[in-house]
C-alpha positions in Angstrom: 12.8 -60.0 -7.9 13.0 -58.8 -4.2 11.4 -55.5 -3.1 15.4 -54.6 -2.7 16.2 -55.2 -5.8 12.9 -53.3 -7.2 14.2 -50.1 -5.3 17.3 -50.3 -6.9 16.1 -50.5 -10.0 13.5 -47.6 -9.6 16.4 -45.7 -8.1 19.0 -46.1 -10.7 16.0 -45.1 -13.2 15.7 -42.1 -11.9 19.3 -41.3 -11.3 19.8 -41.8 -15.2 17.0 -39.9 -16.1 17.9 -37.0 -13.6 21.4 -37.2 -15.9 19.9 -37.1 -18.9 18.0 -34.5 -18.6 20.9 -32.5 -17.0 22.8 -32.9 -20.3 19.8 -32.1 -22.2 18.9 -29.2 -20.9 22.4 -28.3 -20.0 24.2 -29.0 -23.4 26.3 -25.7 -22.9 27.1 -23.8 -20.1 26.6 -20.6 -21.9 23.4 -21.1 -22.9 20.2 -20.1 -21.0 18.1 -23.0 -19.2 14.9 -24.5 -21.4 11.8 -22.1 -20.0 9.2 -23.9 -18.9 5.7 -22.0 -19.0 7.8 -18.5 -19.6 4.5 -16.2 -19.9 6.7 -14.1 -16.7 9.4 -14.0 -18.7 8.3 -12.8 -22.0 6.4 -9.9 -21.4 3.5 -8.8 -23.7 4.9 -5.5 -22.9 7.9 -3.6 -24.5 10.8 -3.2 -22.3 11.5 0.5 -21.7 14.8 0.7 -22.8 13.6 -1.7 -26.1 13.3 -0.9 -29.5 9.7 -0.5 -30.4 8.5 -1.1 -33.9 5.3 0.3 -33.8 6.1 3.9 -33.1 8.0 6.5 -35.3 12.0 6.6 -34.1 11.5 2.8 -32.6 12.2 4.3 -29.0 9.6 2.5 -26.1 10.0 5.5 -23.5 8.1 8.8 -25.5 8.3 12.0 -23.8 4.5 12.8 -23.0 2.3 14.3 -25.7 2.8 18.4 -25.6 0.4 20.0 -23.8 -1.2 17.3 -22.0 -1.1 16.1 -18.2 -0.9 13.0 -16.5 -3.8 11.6 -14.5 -3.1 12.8 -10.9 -0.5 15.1 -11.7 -2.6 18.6 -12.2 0.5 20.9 -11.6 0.2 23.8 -8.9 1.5 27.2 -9.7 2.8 28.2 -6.7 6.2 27.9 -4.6 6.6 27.3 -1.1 7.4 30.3 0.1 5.2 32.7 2.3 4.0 34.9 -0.1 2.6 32.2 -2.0 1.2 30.3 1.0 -0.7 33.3 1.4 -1.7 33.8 -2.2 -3.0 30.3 -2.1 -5.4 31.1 0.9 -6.7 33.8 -1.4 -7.3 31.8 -4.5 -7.7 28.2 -3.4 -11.0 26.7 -2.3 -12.2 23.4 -0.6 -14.0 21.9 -3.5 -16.1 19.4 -0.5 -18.7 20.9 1.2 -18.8 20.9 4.9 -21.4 18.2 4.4 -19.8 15.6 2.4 -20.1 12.9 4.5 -18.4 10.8 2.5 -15.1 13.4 2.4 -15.1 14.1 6.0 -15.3 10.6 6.5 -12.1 9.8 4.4 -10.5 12.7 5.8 -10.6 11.0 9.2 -9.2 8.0 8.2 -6.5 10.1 6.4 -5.9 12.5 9.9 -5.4 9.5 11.7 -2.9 7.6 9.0 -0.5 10.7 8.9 -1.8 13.5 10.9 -2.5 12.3 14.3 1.2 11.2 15.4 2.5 14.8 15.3 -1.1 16.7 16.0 -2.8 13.9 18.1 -6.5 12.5 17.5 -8.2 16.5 18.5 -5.7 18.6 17.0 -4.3 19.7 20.0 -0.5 18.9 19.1 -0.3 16.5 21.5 1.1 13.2 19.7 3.2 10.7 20.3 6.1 11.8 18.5 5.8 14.9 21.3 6.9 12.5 23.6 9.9 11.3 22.5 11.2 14.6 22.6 10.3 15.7 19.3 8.7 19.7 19.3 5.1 19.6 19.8 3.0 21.6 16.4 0.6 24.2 17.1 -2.5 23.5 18.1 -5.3 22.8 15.2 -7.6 24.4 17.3 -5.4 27.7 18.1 -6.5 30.8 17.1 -3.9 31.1 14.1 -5.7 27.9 12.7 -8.8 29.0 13.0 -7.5 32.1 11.1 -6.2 30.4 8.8 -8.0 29.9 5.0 -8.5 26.4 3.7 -6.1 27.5 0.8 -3.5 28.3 2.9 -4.1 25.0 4.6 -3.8 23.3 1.2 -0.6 24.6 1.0 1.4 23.7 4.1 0.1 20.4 3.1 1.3 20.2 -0.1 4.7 22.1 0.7 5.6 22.0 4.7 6.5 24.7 6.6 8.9 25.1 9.4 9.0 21.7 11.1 6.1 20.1 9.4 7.5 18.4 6.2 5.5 18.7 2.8 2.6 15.7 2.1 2.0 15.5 -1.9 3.8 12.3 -2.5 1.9 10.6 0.5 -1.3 12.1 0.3 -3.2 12.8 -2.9 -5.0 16.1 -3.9 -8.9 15.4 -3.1 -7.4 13.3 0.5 -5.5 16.8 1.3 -8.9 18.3 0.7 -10.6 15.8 2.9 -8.4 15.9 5.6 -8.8 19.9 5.7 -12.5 19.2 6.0 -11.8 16.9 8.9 -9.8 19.2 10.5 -12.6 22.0 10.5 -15.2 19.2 11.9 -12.5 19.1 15.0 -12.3 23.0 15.2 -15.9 22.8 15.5 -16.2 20.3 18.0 -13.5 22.1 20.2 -14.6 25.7 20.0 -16.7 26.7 23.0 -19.8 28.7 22.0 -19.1 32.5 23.8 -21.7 32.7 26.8 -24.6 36.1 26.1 -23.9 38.9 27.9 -26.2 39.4 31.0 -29.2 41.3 30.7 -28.4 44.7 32.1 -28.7 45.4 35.8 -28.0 41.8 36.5 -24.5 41.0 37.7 -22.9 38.4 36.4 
């Protein structure tokens, strides 16, 4: 047999067996294809619109236990309105210390992923968005927010105010925290210390 005819051969092999298989898997059109290695397909998991035998009523999706919170989702009783802005500088505390390395350091890394295009890299609401014609935000290191409490802080972040929209979905609770601590470490590194008077009799 020539290497022709061995080609032919091999080819017309494989064009029945390419057939067969066709038929076999596809016996009826209405019927789903044989899975192959379906561990994807068949979740271990219960659907969430599935019945679920192991739990009273059969229904997947519960409604959470009563009285209990999902991690993350510590609920904040206040609104965003003023009064409540203000309450929150009263009650509301940075639970890092000015020291925390560790915080300060992940509020910088926050500060520059979502702070620094409105509020630039020193707080001085110079970013780029202020360049494209987009209202520059008060300065970090003005003296309304040096005034302002860390509270009050908290919550502009958490609910926007005026221009600046509200953060919670984007930035977590301790990383709103962080960034507040960050924020102070640029106040600090801003603020020029007031000269002493002159000793008297000498003219300054």
């Amino acid at each position: 047999m020539t290497p022709r005819n061995i080609l032919n051969v091999f080819l017309l092999v494989v064009l029945v067996t390419v057939l067969s298989l066709n038929f076999v898997i596809r016996r009826d059109p209405g019927q789903r294809n044989v899975e192959i290695m379906a561990e994807m397909v068949n979740s271990v998991a219960y659907e969430s619109q599935a019945e679920n035998p192991a739990v009273v009523g059969g229904n997947t999706a519960l409604q959470p236990v009563s009285g209990t919170i999902a991690r993350g989702f510590m609920p904040l009783h206040y609104e965003a309105t003023p009064e409540d802005a203000k309450r929150a500088g009263a009650e509301l505390m940075n639970p890092f210390a000015a020291e925390d390395a560790r915080s300060l350091d992940r509020g910088a890394t926050v500060y520059a992923n979502f702070c620094a295009v409105c509020h630039g890299a020193t707080g001085l609401g110079d970013g780029p968005v202020t360049t494209r014609g987009f209202p520059p935000p008060p300065s970090l290191n003005g003296e309304n927010a040096l005034k302002m409490s860390d509270g009050q802080m908290f919550h502009i972040l958490t609910y926007g105010q005026k221009n600046m929209p509200s953060y919670p979905s984007q930035v977590t609770r301790g990383d709103r925290w962080s960034v507040i601590l960050y924020i102070r470490s640029l106040q600090k590194q801003t603020q020029r210390p007031t000269p002493p008077p002159p000793p008297p009799g000498v003219n300054p």
